[in-house]
N, C-alpha and C positions, 0 to 999 in steps of 0.2 A: 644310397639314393634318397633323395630328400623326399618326406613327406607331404603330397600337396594339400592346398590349406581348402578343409570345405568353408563353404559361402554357404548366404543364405539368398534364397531368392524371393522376387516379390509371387506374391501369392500361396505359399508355402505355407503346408499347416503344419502344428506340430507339438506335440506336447512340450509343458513349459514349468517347472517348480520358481514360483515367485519370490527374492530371498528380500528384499527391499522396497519401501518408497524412494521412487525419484523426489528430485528437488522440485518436479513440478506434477506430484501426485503419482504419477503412473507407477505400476509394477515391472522393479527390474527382478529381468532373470538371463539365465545364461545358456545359451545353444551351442554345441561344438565350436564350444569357449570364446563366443561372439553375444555381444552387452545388446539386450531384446525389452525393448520401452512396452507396456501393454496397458494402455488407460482402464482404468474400473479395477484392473488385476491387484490385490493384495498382499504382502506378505503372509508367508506359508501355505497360498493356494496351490491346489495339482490343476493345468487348464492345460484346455488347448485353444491354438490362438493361430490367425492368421497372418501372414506380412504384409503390409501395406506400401511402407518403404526401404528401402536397406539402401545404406552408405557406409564405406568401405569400416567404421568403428563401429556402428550400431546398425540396429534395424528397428523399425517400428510395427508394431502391430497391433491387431484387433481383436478383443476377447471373443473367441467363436463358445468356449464351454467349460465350465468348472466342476472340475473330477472332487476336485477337493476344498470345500470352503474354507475361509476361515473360521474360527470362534469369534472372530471380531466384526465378521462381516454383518451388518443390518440393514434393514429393508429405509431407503432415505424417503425423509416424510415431502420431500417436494419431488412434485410430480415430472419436472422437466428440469433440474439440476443437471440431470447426463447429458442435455443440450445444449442449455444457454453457458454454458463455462464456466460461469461465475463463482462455482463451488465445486470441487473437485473431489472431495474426501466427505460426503452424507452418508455413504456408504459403509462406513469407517466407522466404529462407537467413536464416543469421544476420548476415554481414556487413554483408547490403542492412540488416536489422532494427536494428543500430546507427549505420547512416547513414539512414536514415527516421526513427531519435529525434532524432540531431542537428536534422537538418529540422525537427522538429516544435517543440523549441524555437526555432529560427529565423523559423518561422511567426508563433510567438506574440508577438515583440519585430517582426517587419512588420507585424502586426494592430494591436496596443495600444499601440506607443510609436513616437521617432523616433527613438531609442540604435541607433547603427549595431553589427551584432555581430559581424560580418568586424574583424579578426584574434582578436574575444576570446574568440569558441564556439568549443570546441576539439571533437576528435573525443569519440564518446561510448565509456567505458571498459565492454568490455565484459568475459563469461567466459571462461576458456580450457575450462571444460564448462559447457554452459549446460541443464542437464537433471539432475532429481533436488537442487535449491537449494533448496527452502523447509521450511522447521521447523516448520510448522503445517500441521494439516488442519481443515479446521468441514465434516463432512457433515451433511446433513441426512439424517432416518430417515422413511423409508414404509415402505410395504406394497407387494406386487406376486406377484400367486400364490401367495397364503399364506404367502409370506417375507418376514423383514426385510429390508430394503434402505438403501441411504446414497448420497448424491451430492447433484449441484446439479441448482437446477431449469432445464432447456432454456431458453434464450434466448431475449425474448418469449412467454412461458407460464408453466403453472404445471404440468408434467408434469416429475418429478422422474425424474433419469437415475442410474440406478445406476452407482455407478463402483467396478468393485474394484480397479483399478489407477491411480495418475496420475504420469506420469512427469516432472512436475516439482517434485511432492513427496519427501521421504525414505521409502525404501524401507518404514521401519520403522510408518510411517502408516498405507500400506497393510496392512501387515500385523496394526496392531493396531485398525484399523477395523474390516476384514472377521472379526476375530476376536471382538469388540463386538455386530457381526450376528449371528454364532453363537449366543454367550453370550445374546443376545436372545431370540432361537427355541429356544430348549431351555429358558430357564426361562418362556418364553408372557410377556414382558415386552409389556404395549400398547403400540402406536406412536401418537403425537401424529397428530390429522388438524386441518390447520387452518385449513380452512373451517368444519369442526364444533367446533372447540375443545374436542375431546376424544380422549383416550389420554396416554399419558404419558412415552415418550423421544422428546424432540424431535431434538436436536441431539448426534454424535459430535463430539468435537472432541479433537485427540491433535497436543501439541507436543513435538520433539526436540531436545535440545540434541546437534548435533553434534560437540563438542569434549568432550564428557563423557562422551557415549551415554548420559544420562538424559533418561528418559522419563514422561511426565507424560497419563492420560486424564481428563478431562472429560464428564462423563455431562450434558448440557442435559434438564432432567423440567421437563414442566407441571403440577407437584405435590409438595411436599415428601415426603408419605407414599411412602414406599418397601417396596409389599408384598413382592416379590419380591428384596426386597436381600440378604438371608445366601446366596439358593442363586444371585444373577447374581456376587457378589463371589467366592461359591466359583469358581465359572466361570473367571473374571476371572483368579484366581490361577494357577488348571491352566492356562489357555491362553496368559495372557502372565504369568511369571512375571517379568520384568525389567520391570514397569512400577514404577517407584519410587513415585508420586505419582497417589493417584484421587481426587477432587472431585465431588462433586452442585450444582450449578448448579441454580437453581430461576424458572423463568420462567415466574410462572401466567398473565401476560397473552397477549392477542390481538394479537400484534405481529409486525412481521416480524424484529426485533432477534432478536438470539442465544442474548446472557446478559441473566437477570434480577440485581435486586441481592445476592441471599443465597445464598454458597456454603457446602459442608458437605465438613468430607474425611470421607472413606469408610476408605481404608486407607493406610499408607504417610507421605509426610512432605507438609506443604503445601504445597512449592517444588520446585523442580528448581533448578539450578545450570548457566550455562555461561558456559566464559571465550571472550573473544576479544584475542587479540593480550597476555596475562596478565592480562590484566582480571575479575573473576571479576562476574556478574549472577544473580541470585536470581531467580525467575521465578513469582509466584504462577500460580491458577491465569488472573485478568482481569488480568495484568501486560500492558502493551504494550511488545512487543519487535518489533528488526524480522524480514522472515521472510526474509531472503536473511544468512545469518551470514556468507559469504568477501566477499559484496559492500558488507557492513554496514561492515567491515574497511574497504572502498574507499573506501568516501563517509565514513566518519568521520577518516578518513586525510588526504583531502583537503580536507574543510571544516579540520580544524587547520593543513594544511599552506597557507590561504588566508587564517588569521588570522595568518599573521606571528607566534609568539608568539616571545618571546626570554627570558621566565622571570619578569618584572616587568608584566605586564600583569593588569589588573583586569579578567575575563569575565564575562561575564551568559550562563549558559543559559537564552534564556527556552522556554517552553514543554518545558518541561524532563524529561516523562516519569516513566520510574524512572533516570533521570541519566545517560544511556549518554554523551551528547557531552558533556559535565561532566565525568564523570569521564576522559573519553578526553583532554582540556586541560587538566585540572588536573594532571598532569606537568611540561605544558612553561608554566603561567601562574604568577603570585604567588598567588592567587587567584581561586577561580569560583564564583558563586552563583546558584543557579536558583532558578526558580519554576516553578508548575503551577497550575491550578484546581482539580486533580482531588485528592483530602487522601493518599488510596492511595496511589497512582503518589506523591506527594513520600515519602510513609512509604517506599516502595518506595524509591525513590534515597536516601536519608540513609543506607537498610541497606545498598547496593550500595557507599555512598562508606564504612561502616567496616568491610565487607568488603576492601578495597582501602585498609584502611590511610588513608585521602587525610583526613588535619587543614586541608587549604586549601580544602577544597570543602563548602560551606552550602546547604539546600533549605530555599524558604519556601513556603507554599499562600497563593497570591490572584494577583491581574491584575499581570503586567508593569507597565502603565500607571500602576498605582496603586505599587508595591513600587521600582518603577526612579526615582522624583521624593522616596520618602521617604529612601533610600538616599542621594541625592544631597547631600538637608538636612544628613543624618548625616555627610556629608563622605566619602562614599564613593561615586566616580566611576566608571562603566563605562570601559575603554580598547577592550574588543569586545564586539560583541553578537551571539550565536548563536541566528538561529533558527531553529525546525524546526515550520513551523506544517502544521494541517491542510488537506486541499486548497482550504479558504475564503480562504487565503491569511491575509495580516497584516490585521485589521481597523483603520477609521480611526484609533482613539482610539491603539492603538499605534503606528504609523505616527508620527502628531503627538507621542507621545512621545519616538519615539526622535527624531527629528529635533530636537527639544528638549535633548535627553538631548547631543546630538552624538558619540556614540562617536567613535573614531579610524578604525573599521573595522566594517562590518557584515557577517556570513557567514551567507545566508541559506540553510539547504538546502532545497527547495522538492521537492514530490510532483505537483506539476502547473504544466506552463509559462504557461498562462494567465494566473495569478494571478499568479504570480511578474514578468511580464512589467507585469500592470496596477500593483502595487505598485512595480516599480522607476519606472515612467513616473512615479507622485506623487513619490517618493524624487529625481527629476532634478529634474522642474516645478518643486519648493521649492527648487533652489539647494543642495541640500544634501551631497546625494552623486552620484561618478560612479561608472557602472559599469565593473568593473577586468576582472573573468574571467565566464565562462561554463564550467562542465566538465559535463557529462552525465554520469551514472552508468549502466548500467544496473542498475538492482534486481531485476528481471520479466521476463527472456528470456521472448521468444515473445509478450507482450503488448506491448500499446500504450503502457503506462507508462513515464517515464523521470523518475529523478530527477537535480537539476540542484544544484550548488553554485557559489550566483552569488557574487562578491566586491562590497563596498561599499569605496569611499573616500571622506572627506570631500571635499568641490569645493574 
């Protein structure tokens, strides 16, 4: 007689030995042999935990008490991390946090492929400060006792959490956020509500270039008209007078998205400016850069230093941005030429490559798949192919290109191991390449993220 299969139900408590982090921080463990999610829970805790949800492969649950700590477990120095989302792993030292990313890459090549990864994942590079790294802030703006306010909204809800400090933003964020609120409340500026889709500053958003100390705000309005614009700009200038670059960002839609398409500068210049490693980047105000600049240094450092270039190599930046890993290769290549979909971001890299001087480096706007087979015709052969795709990973139709294409070398940088895992598995299955390295980055202390630079060889 066959055995029936026990289930887990919602509300169910139960003791739980935690053997792993998930890919998105939580502690996994295993319940009469069914996969149990428990946000906060660590590797090698004894707890008991509640169920929240359960679907027929997993169940999720809620940390009710911990029999057994970790050694690694510590008290996180932000008071509302466990709310706002934004950091997932404070709780975490940071050592354990750079050997729980290793892991989690390592997960994801035992789930999706057969590529053994012992000796080639190497340990994950981490910070020597891992606190106060990101060059960007996007708060969002409410109300709350007749005051403006800024933050994210609490995890699982839609109750938005005021934050006037984040400490692993740039200092200077904070300070010209909560200076934004100010400037808000004194000139009676409306605040966007967006169940009613009405009021009109949606979104603060304030990037800093570290290496410059230019600084750049972002106003997000659900409205071009700007009643109240000469007396919040006067504001603006008395309170932060070192902001080089202000922007109106105009997003009349009902979306959760950020920026709308049409920006307006306000005062000051349209870009900011920051170098890394002498490299000088022009940063409109919807430029995507990345937001860790010392660790930016790391992984671009190492994707070059995994393409082998020796000065005679033909590169392809695909998915190429506003040209940051382009330009970062085209020193040590004969030649590098990207592409992008996006027409911006290429206008954006052509001015960052004659910023930089660089005559060997070319942006085109349209699909890898299509630009990398015409190229070919033309008699111009990739020797590496750089890519840096979104967390959807590399889609088929590039895939079957490049394998076509046969580079000599592929240098994938990846933002999530999943993907990067399911893509190297078709890259083997075809005979085509083997995988050489594995390096973890870290980009995101304290979160779950880890970014990966995998090396390709031809088989």
């Amino acid at each position: 007689m066959a055995q029936k299969q026990v289930t887990i139900k919602k509300g169910q408590r139960f003791p739980l030995t935690i053997k792993r982090l998930g890919i998105d921080g939580e502690g996994v463990g295993f319940f009469k042999k069914q996969v149990v999610f428990v946000d906060g829970a660590l590797p090698g805790e004894e707890i008991v935990c509640e169920t929240v949800s359960v679907s027929p492969k997993f169940a999720r649950a809620k940390l009710v008490k911990i029999r057994k700590p970790s050694s690694d477990r510590q008290k996180a120095p932000c008071p509302v991390y466990d709310r706002c989302g934004g950091c997932q792993l404070q709780h975490l030292t940071y050592d354990a946090q750079l050997r729980e990313k290793q892991d989690i890459v390592r997960q994801s090549f035992e789930r999706y492929t057969s590529i053994k990864t012992d000796p080639i994942l190497k340990e994950t590079i981490g910070m020597e400060h891992p606190w106060r790294y990101r060059n960007k802030g996007q708060m969002q703006a409410g109300m709350l006792n007749g005051r403006v306010i800024a933050g994210l909204y609490e995890k699982h809800s839609n109750r938005l959490l005021n934050i006037d400090a984040c400490i692993v933003q740039h200092e200077t964020i904070d300070h010209v956020t909560n200076e934004v609120k100010a400037a808000a409340d004194a000139c009676g500026i409306s605040i966007y509500h967006p169940k009613k889709h009405k009021g009109f500053l949606r979104t603060i958003v304030t990037r800093q270039a570290f290496y410059t100390d230019e600084t750049q705000l972002v106003i997000v309005t659900a409205a071009e008209t700007f009643p109240e614009k000469k007396a919040f700009l006067s504001e603006i200038r008395d309170r932060l007078p070192q902001v080089k670059s202000i922007v109106q960002n105009i997003n009349e839609k009902k979306t959760p998205l950020v920026f709308g398409e049409k920006s307006l500068l306000l005062a000051g210049d349209s870009a900011i400016r920051e170098t890394l490693s002498g490299n000088i980047f022009e940063l409109s105000a919807r430029a995507f850069f990345q937001l860790n600049p010392s660790q930016t240094i790391t992984l671009y450092n190492e994707a070059v230093k995994a393409a082998r270039l020796t000065g005679s190599e033909h590169v392809v930046d695909a998915y190429c941005g506003t040209g940051t890993i382009g330009i970062w290769a085209a020193a040590q290549a004969r030649e590098v030429r990207g592409m992008d979909t996006i027409q911006d971001a290429v206008e954006d890299a052509r001015r960052n490559a004659e910023l930089n001087g660089l005559d060997n480096l070319t942006f085109e706007t349209g699909r890898a798949e299509t630009i990398l087979p015409a190229w070919e015709k033309e008699g111009w052969k990739a020797d590496v192919i750089i890519v840096d795709p979104p967390r959807t990973g590399l889609d088929e139709s590039l895939l079957k290109t490049i394998t076509k294409t046969k580079p000599k070398r592929l240098i994938y940088v990846s933002c999530n191991p999943s993907t990067l895992a399911k893509n190297a598995a078709v890259l083997a299955e075809k005979g085509s390449y083997q995988l050489e390295s594995l390096q973890p980055v870290d980009m995101f202390p304290h979160t779950a993220q880890v970014e990966t630079v995998a090396s390709f060889v031809q088989a």
